[in-house]
N, C-alpha and C positions, 0 to 999 in steps of 0.2 A: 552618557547614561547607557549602562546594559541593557540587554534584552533581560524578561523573565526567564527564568529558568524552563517555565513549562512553555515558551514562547513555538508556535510551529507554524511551518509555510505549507500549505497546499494548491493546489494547481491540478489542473487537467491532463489529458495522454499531449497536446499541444505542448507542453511545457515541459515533459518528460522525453519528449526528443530531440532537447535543446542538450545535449551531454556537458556543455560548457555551464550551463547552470546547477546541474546535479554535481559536476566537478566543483564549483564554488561553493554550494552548500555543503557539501563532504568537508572541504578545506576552514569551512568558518566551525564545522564541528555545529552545526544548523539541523534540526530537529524537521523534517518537513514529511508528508504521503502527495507522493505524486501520483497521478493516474497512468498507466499504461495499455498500448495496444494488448489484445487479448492471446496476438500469436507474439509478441515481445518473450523474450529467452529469458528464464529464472533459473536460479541453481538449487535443486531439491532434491539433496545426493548424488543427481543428474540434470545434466539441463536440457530440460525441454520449454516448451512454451508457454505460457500461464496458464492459458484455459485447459490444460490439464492439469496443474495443479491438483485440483478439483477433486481429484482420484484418490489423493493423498488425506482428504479431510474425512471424517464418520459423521454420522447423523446428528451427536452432539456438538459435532463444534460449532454448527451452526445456530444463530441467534435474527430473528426477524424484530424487526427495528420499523417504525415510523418516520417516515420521511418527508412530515405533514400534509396537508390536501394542497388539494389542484383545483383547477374547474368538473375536472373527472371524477373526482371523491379522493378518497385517502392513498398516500403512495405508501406500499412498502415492501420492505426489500428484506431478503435472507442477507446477512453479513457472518465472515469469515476470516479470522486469522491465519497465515502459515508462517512458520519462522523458517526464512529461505537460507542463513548461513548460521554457523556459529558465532559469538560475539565476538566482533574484533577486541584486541589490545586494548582500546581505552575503552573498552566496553560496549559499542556501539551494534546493533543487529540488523541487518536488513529483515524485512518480513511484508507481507505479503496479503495485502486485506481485501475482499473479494466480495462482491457485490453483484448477486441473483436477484 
């Protein structure tokens, strides 16, 4: 039995330092957002480290989002996309989602 099409793995920056697991999901052609440290190297015409990114997004790209309550009251977070390359060959993009 396949997987669904829209099937996706996510994981923590723990899990994103495992490069042998980012190499097998590349290789199964694996739909997944891993977490990353915030000084971790992106390529965004240059490469620097994520938390700059940040420089590169306007005031609209951002969208705040409910991240249900806690004991504390309600979580929420500013979220944000960047598209960090252009689309490989078989179409695939690395990008970049960011979480204030």
């Amino acid at each position: 039995m396949g997987r669904p099409e829209n099937a996706w793995i996510t994981g923590d920056a723990l899990y994103d330092n495992n490069s042998g697991l980012r190499q097998a999901l590349a290789a199964q052609m694996q739909a997944c957002v891993l977490g990353i440290a915030c000084r971790e190297p992106v390529v965004i015409g240059k490469t620097s480290p994520a938390n700059e990114a940040t420089a590169y997004l306007g005031a609209t790209d951002w969208q705040r989002l409910s991240a249900g309550n806690c004991r504390k009251g309600p979580r929420t977070y500013d979220w944000a996309v960047l598209t960090l390359r252009e689309p490989t060959v078989d179409g695939w993009t690395h990008r970049l989602l960011v979480r204030c």
